[in-house]
N, C-alpha and C positions, 0 to 999 in steps of 0.2 A: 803234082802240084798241090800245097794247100791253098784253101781259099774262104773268106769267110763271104758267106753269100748270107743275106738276110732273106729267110723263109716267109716273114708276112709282105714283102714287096717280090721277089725273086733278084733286087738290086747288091750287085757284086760290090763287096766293102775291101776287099784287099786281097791279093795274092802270093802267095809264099813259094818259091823254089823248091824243091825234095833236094834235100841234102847230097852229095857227090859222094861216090863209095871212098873217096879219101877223107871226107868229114865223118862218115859212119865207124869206119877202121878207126878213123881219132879216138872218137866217141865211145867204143868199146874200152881201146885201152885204155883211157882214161879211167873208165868201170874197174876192168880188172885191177891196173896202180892202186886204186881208192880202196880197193876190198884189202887190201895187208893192213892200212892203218885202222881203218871205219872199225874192223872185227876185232881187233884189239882194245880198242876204246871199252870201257867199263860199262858192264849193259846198262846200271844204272844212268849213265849218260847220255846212252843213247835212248832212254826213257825219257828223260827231261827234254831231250828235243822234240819229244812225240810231243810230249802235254804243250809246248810251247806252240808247236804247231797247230793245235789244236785249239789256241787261243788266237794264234795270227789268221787261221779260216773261220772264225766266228767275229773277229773284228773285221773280217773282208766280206761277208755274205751277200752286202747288196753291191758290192765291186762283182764279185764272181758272179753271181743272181745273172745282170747287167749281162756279162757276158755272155752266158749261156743262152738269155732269150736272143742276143744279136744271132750269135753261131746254129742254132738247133731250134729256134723257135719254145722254147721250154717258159711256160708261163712264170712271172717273176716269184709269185707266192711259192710255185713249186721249188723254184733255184733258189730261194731260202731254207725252205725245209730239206733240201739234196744237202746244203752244206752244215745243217744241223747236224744231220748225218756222219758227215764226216767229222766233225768235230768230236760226236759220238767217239769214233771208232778209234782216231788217235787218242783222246783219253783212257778209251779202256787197252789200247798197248801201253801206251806210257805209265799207266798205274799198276796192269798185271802182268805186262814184261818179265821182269826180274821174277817173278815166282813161278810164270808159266816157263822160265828157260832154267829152272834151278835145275839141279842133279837130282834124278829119279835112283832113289835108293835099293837093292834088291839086296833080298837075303835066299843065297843058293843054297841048297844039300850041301855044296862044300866050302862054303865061305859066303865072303859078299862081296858086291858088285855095284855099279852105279851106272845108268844111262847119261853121259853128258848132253847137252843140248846145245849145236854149235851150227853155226850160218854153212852155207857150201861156194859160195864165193856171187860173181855178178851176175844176174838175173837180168831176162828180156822181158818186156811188159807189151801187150799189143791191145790198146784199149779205142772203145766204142764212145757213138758219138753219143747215144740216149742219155746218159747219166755219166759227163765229162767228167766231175770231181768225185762224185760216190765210187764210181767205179775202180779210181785210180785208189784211190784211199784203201779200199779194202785190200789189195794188191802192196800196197808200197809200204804202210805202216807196218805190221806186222814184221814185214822182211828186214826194215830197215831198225826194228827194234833187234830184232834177230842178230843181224850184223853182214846180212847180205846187203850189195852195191846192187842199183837198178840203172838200167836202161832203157827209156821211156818213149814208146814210138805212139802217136795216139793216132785218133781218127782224123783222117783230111780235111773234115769240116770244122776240127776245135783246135786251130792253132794257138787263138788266144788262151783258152783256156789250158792249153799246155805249158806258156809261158808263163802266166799266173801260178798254178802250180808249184815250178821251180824257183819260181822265187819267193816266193812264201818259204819253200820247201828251205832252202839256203838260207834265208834269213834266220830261221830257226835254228839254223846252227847244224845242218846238214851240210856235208861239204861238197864242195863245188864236182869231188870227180867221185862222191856218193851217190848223187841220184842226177842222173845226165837227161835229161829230152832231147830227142834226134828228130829231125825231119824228115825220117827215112820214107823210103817208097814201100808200097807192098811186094814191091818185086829183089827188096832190098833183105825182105825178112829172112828167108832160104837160108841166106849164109850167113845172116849172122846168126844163127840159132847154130849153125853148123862150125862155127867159129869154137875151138876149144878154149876159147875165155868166159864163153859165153854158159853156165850152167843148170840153165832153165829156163822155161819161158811160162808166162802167165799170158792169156789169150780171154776175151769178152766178146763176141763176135758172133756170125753166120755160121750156120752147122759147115758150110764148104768150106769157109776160112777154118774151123778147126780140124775138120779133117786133112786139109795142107798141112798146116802148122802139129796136128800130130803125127804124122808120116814123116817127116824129118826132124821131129822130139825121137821119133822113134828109132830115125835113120844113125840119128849122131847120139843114142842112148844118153838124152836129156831125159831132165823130169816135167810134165807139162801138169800144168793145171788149165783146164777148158770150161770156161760155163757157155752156153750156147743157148740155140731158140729154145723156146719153150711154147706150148700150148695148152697150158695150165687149164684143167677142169673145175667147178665150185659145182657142189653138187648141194641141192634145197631140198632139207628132207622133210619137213615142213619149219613153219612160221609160225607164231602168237603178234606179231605185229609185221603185216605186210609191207606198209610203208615203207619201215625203217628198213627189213630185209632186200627193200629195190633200192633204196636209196644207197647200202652200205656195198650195193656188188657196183651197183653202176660207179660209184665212187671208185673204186678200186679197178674195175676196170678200164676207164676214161682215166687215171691218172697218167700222168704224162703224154696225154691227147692216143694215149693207146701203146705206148714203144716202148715197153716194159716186159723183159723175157718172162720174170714170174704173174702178170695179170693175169689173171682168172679171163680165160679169151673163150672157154666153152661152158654156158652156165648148166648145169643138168639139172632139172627139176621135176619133180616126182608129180604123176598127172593128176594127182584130186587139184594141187594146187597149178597148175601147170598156166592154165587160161590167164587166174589174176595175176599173175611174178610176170606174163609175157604184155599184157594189157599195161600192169604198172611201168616196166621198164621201157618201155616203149615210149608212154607218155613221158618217166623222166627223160630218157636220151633227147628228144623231139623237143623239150620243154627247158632246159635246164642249159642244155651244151651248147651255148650260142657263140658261135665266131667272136673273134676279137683280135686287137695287138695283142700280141704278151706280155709286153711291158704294163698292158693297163692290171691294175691289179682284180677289177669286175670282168675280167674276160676268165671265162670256162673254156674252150677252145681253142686252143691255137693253130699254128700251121702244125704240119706234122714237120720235121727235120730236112725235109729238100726236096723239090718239085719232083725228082725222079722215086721219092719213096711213099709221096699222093700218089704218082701214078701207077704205081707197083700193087698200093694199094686199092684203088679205083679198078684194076684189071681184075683183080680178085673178086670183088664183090659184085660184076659184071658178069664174069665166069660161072659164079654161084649162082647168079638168078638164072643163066641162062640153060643150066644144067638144072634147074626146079627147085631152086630154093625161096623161100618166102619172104622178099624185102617189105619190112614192117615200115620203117624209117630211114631217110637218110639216101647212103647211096652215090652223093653227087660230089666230084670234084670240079673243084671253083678256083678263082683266082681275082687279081692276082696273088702270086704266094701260094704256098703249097697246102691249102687247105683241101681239107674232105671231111663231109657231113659225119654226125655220128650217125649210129648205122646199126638196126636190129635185124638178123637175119635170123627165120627158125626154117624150119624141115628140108635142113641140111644132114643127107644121106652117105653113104658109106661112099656112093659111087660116083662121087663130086668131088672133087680136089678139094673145095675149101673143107672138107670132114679133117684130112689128115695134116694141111700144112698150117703154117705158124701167119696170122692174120697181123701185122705190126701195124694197127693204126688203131684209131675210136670204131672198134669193131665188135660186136654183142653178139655169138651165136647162142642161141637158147635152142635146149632137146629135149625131151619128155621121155621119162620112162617109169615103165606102168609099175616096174618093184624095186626095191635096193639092191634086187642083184644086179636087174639092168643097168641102174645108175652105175655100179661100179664097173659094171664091163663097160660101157661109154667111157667112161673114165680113164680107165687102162687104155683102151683100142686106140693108142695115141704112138707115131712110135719117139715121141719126147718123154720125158721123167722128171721135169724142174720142178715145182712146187704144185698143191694143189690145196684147194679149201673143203671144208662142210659145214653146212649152217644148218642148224637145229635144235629142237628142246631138250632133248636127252642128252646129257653128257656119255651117258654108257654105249648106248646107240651112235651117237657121235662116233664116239672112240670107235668103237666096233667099227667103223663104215675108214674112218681113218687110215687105220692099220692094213685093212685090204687096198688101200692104193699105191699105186706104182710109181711113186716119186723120193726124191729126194729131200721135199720137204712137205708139211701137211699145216693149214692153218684150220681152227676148228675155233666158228662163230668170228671171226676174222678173216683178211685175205691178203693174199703179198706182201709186199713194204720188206722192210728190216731191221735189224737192232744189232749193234756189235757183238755183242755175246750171243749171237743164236748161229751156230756152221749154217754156211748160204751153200748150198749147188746140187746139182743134181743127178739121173743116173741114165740110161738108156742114151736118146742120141742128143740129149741138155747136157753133154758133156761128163768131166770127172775131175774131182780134187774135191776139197771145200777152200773156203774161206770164210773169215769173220769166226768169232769165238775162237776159243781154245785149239779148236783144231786147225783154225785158220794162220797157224803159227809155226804150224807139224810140216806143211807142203816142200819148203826149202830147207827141209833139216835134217843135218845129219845127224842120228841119234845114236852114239858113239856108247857101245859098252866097253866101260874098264872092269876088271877083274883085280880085286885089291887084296 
């Protein structure tokens, strides 16, 4: 069943049916019929639909905004800036399309040759409820610049914002059996992934959800793209303005009340400065992140996405103190609505659960360590790979401490977020593929050498 339940009351707004496996079977071939014409069509054309799209989700920001905080509790100001986002990202397919899919020229020992760059037919999309529209975006534009068809199964909780979507999506001149949304069940995924119409699948989700869904990418020799949890380290090598240094993690971390695979969820801090970073943060979280609507736009806090992932998260940080970890702030789930305080926990050890698993709420672990080697080992001892930050005065040192970390992406004097042009994913159990930028274009492609 979908159902849109509103996260700052817990009060059920609508219920949705899961589609019948003879609407799903529709729904695929539908995909597959669309992929003969769609990939035909002149890329340029299918550029022009990006950029248009890309203006009809910039003319809808506080329509879709609206929806987001109803479905997932997402503060409004954030679901403006989600759809900035995306508006980003089909711009830059629709403007660097056509040159990212040209013919790659080679010159061989015995002549030449060319790479074509050509779609491989209809794609399965299986997307998360945290970031409804960014998510989808970075997944569909691209492909659908490309000249692959999609088939769009999203999260149970964002039916509206699936239907928004598609119809944006179609307005823009995407065709109706180009980019399909199904209602499908999770127990519906299995086969169609297994469906030989079906050429790929793109997944957003739980390390368990990707391990299914890559065990039958694997079974039916599909190509998968996976971004998964993360537990992103920032590591503070030191600071010239302490302030701005708590203010800019806690910021980044508390984005999206904490349910953001790339946040910085384990802050490392080197010990001269270790006392004031945990003193400071502590005050902002305590001070700064106060409950709210989300719809207000003076609310900092909102619910997290649904009473059962406060309490997922409340069990957690229950676990940790009870195991000897140090609750600074925070701590307490509340209602009604799926709220939970933000939350500083430090002298969290190796031999606590919360050390190794992925925290998805307004959740601050801070560590200390006494040199930059320790920092980077804390860093590593993770067994995720998504992104990671470092903050600090030296750019060389920076870098230096950068390059020894074990993810797939590194911000330095910045933390998370995203930008169309920069590849998003990550390596170890955050999954594999990229998306976004240049290579966010390679996932569904067949890169076809001719010999001329």
């Amino acid at each position: 069943m979908y159902s849109v339940t509103d996260p700052a009351t817990g009060e059920l707004i609508e219920e949705i049916p899961n589609a019948t496996d003879e609407e799903v079977l529709a729904a695929i071939d539908r995909v597959d019929r669309g992929y003969t014409s769609w990939r035909r069509r002149p890329v340029t054309e299918r550029a022009d639909i990006a950029l248009r799209a890309a203006e009809l989700f910039a003319e809808r920001a506080d329509e879709l905004a609206g929806i987001m905080a109803l479905e997932m509790g997402k503060r409004i100001n954030e679901g403006r800036g989600e759809i900035g986002i995306v508006r980003d990202i089909f711009e830059y397919y629709g403007s660097n399309g056509p040159a990212l899919l040209a013919d790659e020229p080679l010159t061989l020992k015995t002549g030449e040759a060319a790479i074509a760059k050509e779609p491989i037919g209809a794609l399965l999309g299986v997307m998360p409820w945290n970031f409804p529209c960014y998510q989808v975006a970075r997944f569909v534009a691209p492909n659908l610049v490309l000249g692959n068809t999609i088939l769009l199964k999203h999260a149970s909780i964002c039916p509206r914002s699936a239907s928004a979507i598609e119809r944006i999506l179609h307005e823009a001149g995407v065709p109706d059996d180009a980019y399909v949304n199904v209602f499908a069940s999770s127990k519906q995924v299995p086969w169609v992934l297994a469906d030989p119409r079906i050429k790929g699948v793109s997944l957003t989700g739980s390390e368990q959800a990707g391990i299914s869904v890559a065990a039958e990418a694997g079974r039916n020799l599909k190509r998968a793209v996976l971004e998964l949890g993360g537990s992103d380290p920032l590591i503070v090598l030191d600071t010239d303005d302490m302030d701005e240094t708590v203010k800019a993690t806690a910021t980044a971390r508390m984005r999206n009340c904490g349910q953001s695979c790339n946040a910085p969820k384990r802050m490392i801090v080197m010990a001269d400065i270790y006392e004031d970073f945990v003193d400071g943060i502590t005050k902002r979280v305590a001070d700064y992140y106060r409950p709210g609507e989300p719809t207000d736009p003076a609310t900092k806090l909102p619910p997290l996405a649904s009473a059962s992932a406060a309490d997922e998260v409340a069990a957690q940080v229950r676990a940790a103190v009870e195991q000897g970890a140090t609750l600074r702030t925070g701590g307490n789930r509340f209602g009604p609505g799926a709220y939970f305080e933000a939350t500083v926990l430090t002298d969290v050890t190796q031999e606590m659960d919360a050390y190794y698993e992925e925290i998805f709420g307004p959740v601050v672990l801070v560590f200390r360590a006494e040199t930059e080697e320790e920092a980077i080992d804390i860093a590593n001892d993770s067994p995720f790979g998504l992104g990671a930050a470092v903050f600090g005065t030296d750019p060389e040192r920076n870098r230096g401490v950068a390059d020894r970390i074990e993810a797939g992406m590194v911000y330095i004097n910045k933390s998370g977020g995203s930008v169309a042009d920069l590849p998003f994913g990550g390596i170890k159990r955050s999954g594999m593929g990229r998306e976004l930028g240049a290579l966010g274009i390679e996932e569904f492609m067949n890169k076809k050498s001719i010999r001329l």
